[in-house]
C-alpha positions as semicolon CSV with decimal commas, in nm:
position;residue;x (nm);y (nm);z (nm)
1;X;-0,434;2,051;-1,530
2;X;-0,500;2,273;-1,236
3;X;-0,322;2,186;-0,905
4;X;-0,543;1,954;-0,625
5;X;-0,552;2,120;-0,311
6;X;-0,491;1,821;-0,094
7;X;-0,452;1,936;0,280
8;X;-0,102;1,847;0,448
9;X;-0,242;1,802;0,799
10;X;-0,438;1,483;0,654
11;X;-0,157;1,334;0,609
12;X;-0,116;1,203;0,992
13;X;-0,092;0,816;1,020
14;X;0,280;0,679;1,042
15;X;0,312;0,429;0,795
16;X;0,581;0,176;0,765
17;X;0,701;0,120;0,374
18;X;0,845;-0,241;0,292
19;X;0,941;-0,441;0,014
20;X;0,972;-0,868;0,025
21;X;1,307;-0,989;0,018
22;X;1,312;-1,315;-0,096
23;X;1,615;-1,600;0,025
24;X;1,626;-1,892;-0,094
25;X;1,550;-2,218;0,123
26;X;1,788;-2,489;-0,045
27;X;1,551;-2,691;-0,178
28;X;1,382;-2,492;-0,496
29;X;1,165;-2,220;-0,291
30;X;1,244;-1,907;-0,108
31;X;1,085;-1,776;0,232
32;X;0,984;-1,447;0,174
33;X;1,085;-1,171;0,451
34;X;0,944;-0,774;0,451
35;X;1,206;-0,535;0,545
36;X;1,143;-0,160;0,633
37;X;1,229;0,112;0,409
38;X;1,101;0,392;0,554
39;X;0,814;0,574;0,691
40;X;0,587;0,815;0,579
41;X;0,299;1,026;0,652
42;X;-0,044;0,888;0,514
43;X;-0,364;0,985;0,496
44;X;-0,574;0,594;0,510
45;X;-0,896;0,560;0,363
46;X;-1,117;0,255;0,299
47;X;-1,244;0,224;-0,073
48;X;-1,424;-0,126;-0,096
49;X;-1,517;-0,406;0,023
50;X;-1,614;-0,723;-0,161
51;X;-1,684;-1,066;-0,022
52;X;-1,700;-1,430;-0,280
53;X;-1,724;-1,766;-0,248
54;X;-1,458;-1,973;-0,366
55;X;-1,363;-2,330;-0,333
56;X;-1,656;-2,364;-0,037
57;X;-1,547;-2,117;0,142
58;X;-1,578;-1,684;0,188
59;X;-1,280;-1,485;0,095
60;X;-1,318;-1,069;0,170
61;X;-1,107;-0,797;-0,045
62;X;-1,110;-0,521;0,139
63;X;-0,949;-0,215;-0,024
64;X;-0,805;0,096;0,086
65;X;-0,687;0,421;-0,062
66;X;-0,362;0,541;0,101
67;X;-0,209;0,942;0,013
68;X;0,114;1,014;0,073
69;X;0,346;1,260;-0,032
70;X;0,556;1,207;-0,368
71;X;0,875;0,967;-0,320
72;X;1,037;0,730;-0,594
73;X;1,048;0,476;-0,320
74;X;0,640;0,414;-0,345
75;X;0,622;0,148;-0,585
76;X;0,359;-0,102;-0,686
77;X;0,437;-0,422;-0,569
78;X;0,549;-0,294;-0,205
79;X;0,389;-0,233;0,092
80;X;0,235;-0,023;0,371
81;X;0,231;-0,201;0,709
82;X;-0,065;-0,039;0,968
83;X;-0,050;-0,148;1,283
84;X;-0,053;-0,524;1,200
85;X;-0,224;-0,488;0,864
86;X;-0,013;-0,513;0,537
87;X;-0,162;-0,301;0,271
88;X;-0,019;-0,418;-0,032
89;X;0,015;-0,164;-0,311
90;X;-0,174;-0,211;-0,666
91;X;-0,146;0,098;-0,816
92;X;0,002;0,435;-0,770
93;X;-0,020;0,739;-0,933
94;X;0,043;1,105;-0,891
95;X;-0,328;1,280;-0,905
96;X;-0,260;1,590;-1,068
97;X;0,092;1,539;-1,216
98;X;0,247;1,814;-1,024
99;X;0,510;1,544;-0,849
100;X;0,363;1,654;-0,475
101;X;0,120;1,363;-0,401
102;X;0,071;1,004;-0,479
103;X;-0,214;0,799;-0,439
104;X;-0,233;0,467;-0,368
105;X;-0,463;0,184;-0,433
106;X;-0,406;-0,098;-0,236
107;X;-0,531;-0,397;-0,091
108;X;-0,530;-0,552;0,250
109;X;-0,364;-0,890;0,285
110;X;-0,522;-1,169;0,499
């Protein structure tokens, strides 16, 4: 697989990475807190946009497409804060397996 070109200076939003920590609340649940690990440089795109009905009422998806470079710390399951948007991360994966870029799919929480 050839290498993508993927231009560095795209990558010019400051992104804050976090991951849930979860502590327990002493009676069966846990409050879940998001705690910085680092930031990075991103490149934020919007993919979609969907919008359903569901129990009476309209709920939006709205997803984005977030490239950053390659770290092991990008993980599905964390997150990207913007601003005060939380983009959670679906999926990531490293476009053309070179270990330079990941992409992200992810989805912003309401």
């Amino acid at each position: 697989m050839a290498p993508l070109f993927l231009d560095p200076s795209l990558l010019r939003r400051r992104l804050s990475l976090q991951e849930a920590v979860l502590t327990p609340d002493g009676a069966g649940g846990a409050s879940e807190e998001w705690v910085e690990l680092r930031e990075v440089s991103a490149h934020v795109e919007p993919a979609a946009a969907r919008d359903r009905e569901r129990f009476d009422s309209r709920e939006a998806t709205i997803t984005h497409r977030v490239i950053c470079r390659a770290t092991p710390e990008v993980t599905r399951g964390r997150s990207f804060r913007l601003g005060e948007r939380r983009l959670m991360i679906r999926s990531v994966h490293d476009p053309d397996e070179t270990g330079r870029f990941l992409v992200c799919r992810c989805e912003e929480a309401a």
